[in-house]
C-alpha positions in Angstrom: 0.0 0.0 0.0 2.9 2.8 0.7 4.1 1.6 -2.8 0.8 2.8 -4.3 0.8 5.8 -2.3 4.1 6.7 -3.3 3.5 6.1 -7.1 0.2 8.1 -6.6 2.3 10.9 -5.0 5.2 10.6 -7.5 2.5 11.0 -10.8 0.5 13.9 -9.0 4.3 15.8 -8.4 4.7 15.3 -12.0 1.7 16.5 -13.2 2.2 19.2 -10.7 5.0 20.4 -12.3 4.1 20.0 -15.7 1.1 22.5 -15.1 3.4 24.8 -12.7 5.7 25.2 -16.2 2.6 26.2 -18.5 1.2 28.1 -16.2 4.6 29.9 -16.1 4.5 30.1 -19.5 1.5 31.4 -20.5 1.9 34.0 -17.6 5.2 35.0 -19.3 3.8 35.2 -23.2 0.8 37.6 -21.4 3.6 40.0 -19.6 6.1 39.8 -22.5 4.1 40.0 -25.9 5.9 38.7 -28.9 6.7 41.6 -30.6 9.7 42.0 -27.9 11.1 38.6 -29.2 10.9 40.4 -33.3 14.3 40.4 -34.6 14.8 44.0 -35.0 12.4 46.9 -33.2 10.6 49.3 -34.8 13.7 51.8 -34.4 16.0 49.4 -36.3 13.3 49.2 -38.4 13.0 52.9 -39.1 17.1 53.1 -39.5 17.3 49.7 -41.7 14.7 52.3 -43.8 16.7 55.6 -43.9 19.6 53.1 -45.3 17.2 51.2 -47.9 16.2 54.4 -49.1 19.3 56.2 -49.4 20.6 52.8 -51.5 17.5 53.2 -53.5 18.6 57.2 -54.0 22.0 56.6 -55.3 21.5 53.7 -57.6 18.7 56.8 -59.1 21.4 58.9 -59.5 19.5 60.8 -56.9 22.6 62.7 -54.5 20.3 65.2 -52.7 17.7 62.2 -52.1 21.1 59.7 -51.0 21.9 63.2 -48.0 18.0 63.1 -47.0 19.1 60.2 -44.8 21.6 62.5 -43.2 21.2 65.6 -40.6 20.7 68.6 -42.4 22.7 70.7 -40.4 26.4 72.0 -39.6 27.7 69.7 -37.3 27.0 66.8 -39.5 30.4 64.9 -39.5 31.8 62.8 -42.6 35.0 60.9 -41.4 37.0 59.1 -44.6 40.9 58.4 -44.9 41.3 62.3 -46.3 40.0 63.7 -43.2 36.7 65.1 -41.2 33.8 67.4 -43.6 32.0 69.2 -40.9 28.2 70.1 -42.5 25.6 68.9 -44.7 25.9 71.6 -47.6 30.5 70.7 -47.6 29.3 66.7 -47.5 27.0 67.4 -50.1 29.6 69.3 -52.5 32.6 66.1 -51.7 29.4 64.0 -53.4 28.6 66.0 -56.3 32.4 66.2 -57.3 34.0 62.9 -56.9 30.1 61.5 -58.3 29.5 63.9 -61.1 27.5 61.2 -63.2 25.3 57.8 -62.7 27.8 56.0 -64.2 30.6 57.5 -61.5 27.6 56.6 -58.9 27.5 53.1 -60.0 25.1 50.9 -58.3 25.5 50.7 -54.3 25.0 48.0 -51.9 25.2 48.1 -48.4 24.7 45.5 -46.3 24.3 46.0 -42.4 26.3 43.7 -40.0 25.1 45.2 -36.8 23.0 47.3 -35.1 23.9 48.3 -31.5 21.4 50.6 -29.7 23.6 53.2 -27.7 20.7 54.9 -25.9 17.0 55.8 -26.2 18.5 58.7 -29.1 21.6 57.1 -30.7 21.9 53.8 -32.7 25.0 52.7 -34.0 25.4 50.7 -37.6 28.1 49.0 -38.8 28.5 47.6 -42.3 30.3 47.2 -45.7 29.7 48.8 -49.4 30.3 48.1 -52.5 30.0 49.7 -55.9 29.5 48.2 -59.2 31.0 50.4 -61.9 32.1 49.7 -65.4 35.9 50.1 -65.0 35.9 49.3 -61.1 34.6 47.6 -58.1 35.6 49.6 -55.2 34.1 48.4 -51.6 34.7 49.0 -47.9 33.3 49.9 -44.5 31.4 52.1 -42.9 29.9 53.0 -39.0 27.0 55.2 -38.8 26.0 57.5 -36.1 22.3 57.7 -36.0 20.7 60.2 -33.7 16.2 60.5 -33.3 15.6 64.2 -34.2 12.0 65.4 -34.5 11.3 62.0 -34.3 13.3 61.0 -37.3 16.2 58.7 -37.0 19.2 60.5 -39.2 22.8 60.2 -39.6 25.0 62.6 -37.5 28.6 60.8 -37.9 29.4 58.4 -40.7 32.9 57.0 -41.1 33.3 55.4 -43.8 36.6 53.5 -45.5 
């Protein structure tokens, strides 16, 4: 008899413990909806966006349309291996004269290898580029300073290699 009591104490402490788990779990799905478990948030989203579209721009021959996805403003920094452009307009002006033409534009592709979220204002993106020209295939790197102003996720620093 303590043989049966024991086996009906054993199954019951299963069975116990198998609803305790659900029960966890289904509190835990309720507190925590799914969308936290989505592979990027709706601010990687947004920047993934200002990227696509400034891909989009450039392969249009489309310059001013590329710099929408950067701040318009005077402390806009541009880092390369000549040196720091402070501002939009001087960034703007480096574009127009080493792209002068589509076919100096070639067709871009950037690809994203991470995005680390600094704080609740700054996003940090690192990835490569490459161009497809004609004569040429240049490629490198690039990190992106992204900043949320007037609730618009630009580009404040890009380094790019």
């Amino acid at each position: 008899m303590d043989n049966l009591n024991l086996e009906k104490s054993f199954a019951f402490s299963k069975l116990n413990n198998f609803f305790n788990i659900g029960v966890f779990c289904f509190i835990f799905l309720m507190l925590f909806p799914t969308s936290i478990f989505a592979k990027k948030n709706k601010d990687e989203q947004k920047i993934i966006q200002v990227i696509q579209q400034q891909q989009t721009a450039w392969n249009n021959g489309d310059l001013i349309g590329f710099m929408q996805g950067y701040w318009h403003h005077d402390s806009l920094q541009f880092i390369t291996f000549k040196g720091i452009i402070n501002g939009w307009e001087k960034m703007l002006n480096r574009y127009q004269i080493n792209y002068p033409d589509k076919a100096t534009m070639g067709k871009l592709e950037m690809k994203i290898v991470k995005i680390e979220k600094l704080n609740r204002h700054y996003y940090l993106v690192i990835g490569n580029w490459k161009l497809q020209r004609e004569k040429d295939a240049p490629s490198g790197y690039f990190s992106l300073l992204f900043k949320k102003i007037n609730q618009k996720w630009l580009i404040v620093k890009d380094h790019t290699s």
